[in-house]
N, C-alpha and C positions, 0 to 999 in steps of 0.2 A: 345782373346778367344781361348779354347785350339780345338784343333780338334774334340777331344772325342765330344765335345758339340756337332757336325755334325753327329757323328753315330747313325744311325738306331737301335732303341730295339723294344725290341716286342712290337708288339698291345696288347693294352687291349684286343680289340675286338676278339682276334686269339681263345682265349678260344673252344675249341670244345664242340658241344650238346650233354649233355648224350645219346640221343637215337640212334646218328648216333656212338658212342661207342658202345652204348649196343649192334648194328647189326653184330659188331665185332665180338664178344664173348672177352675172359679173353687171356691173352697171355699163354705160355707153360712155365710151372716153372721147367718142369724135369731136362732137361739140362743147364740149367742157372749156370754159376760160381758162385760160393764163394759166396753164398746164397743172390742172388741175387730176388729171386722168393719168399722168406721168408714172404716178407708184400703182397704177391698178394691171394688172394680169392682160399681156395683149389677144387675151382669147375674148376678152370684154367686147361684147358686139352689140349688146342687147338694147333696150329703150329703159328699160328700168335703173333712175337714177338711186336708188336706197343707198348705194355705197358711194354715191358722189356724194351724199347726204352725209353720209359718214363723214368721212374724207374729210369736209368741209370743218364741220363741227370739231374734229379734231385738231387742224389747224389751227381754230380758235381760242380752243382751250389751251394746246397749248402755249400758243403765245402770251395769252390773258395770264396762264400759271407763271410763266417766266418771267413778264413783268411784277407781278406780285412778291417774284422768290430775289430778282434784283433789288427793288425796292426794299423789302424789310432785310435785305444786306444790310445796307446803309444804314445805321444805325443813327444816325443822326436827323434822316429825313424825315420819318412817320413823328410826329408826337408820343409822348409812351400813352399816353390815354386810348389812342387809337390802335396803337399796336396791337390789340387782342384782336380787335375788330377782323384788319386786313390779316390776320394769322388765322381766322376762323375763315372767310372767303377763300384764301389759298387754298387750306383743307379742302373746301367744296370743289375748288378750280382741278385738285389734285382728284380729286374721286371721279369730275367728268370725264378727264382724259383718261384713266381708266377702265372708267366703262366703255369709251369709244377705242382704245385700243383694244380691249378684249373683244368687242364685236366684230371688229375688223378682223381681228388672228380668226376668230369663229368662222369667220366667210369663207375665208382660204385665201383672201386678198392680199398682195402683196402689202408690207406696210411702209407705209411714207416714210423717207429716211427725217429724221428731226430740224428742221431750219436753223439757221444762227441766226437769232433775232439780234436786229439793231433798231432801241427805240428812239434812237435820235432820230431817225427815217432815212440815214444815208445808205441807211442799205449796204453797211460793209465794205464801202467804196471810201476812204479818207475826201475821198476831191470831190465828193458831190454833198448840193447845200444839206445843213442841218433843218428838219422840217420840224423838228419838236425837240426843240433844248431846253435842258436844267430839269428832266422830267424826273430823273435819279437823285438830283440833287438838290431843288427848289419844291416843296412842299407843295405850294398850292397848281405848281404847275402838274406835277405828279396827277394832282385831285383833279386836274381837266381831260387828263388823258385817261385817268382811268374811267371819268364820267364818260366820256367817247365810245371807248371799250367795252364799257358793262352797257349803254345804251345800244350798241352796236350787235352786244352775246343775247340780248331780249329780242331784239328785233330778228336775225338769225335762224334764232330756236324755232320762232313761230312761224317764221318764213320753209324750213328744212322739215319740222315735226312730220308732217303730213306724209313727208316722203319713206318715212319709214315705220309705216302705222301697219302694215305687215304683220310684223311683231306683237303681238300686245305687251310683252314684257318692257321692250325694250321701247316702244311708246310711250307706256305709262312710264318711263324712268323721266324719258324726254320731255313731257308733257311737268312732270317735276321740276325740273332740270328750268322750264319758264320761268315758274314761280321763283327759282333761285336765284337767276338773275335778274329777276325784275325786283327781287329785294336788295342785291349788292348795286343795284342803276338807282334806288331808292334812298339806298344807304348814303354811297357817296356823294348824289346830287347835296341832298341835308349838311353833308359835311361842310359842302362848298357853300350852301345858303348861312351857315351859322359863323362864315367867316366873312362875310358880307358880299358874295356874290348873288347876281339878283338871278338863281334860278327856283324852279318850283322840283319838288319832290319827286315830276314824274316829267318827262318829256312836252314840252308847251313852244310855243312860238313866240311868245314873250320871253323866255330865255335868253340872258347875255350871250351873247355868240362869243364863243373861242376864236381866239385873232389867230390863223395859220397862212402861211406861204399858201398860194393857190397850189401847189404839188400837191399840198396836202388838204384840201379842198375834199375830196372825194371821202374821205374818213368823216367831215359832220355829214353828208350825204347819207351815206349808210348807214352812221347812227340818229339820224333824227330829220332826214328829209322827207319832207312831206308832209312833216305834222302841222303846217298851216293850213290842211288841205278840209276843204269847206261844203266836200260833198264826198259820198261814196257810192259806191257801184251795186245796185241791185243784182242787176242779171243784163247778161248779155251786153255788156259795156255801156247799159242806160245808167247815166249819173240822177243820184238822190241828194239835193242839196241840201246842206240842213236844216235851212231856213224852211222849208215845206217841212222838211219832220215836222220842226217844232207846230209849226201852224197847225201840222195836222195833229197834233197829240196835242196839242195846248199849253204847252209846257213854253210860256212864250217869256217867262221869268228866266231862264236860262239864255246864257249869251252862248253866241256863235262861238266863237274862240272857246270856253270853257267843252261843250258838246265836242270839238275836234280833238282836243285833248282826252278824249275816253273811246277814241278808236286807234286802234295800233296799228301803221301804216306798213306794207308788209318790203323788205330790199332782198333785191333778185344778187339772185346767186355771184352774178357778173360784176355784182356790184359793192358786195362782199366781199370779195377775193380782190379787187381792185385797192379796197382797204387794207385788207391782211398784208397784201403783197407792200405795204408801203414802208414794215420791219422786217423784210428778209431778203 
């Protein structure tokens, strides 16, 4: 039995009450990137992003599902060994979206009409360049994009969770919902190490980099930029470098690089969507 079968997905039950939405009001569409605010109700005035939160999340999923549900189309591209695998992740992928469409209907929010994703990155355009080829068709390249993607739905989660901590139901689903994709970002890195690419299990700086057209530059950004990053912020934009941690804890057997790798760098919403937008 593979592990995935052990991961937590969301609750049915997580769904949120319309009314305890409705006391919200609508989220603020003004400042929203790369029209992000587009499917929300123009009565939306407010400063509370929850349903940009939404919004976002849903986007993600469902691309991440569409790529999964194209993928094991193809019946030729997955290995049969792995096929259970990515057929238990879709399931997960299929329950997120789910739950983030029923909380949206909950809000009274308009709902986003669905993207036509194109994972080449042309963006549905025949005349503009291919940013990620053979992803449907060539295995291992498949296994870089979705490392991209599920590196991308962890960092996300953590970055959004907080916006919609309102709720406790629907918190705790999301707060879940981490953990599941930091098991599929776990999963498929392994995949890719057990075929002889040099990455580690969990997002590292030592990581082979994925060769992309600068276009597509902005998708390893979002999913793994920053994890070189060698100090972090206390309070008040005063940086903690590690190298004091460590001195001050004594923990001087541990190297820099290993301690950077067990902080999850957080990507701004702008900067997400700037990825997302790269298949639709």
């Amino acid at each position: 039995m593979s592990i995935l079968d052990h991961v937590a997905s969301a609750p049915a039950a997580a769904a949120p009450r319309r009314a305890l939405f409705q006391q919200l009001g609508r989220a603020a569409v003004a400042a929203l990137p790369l029209g992000l605010g587009a499917a929300l109700p123009a009565a939306a005035e407010t400063k509370d992003t929850s349903l940009d939160a939404l919004t976002q999340l849903l986007l993600l999923e469902r691309l991440v599902s569409a790529f999964y549900t194209r993928a094991l189309a193809n019946t030729s591209l997955i290995p049969a060994a792995q096929v259970p695998d990515f057929q238990r992740i879709l399931r997960h992928q299929t329950q997120h979206v789910a739950l983030f469409t029923q909380a949206l209907q909950d809000s009274g929010a308009i709902m986003p009409a669905m993207p036509t994703f194109d994972f080449s990155g042309q963006r549905n355009v025949p005349g503009n360049p291919v940013l990620f080829p053979n992803v449907l068709t060539a295995y291992d390249d498949f296994l870089a994009l979705a490392q991209q993607l599920e590196d991308l739905s962890a960092r996300l989660y953590r970055s959004q969770v907080f916006n919609i901590s309102y709720d406790p139901k629907l918190y705790k689903a999301a707060l879940s919902i981490v953990a599941v994709e930091a098991e599929h970002s776990a999963h498929v890195r392994t995949l890719r190490r057990n075929r002889g690419v040099a990455v580690k299990s969990w997002p590292s700086a030592t990581d082979a980099a994925i060769a992309r057209p600068a276009a597509a530059q902005v998708l390893a950004t979002a999913a793994t930029g920053g994890e070189d990053n060698l100090a972090q912020e206390q309070q008040a934009g005063v940086l903690v470098p590690f190298a004091s941690l460590l001195s001050v804890l004594r923990l001087t057997f541990v190297s820099d690089p290993s301690v950077a790798e067990a902080f999850d760098e957080p990507v701004s919403t702008a900067v997400a969507q700037a990825a997302l937008s790269l298949f639709y």
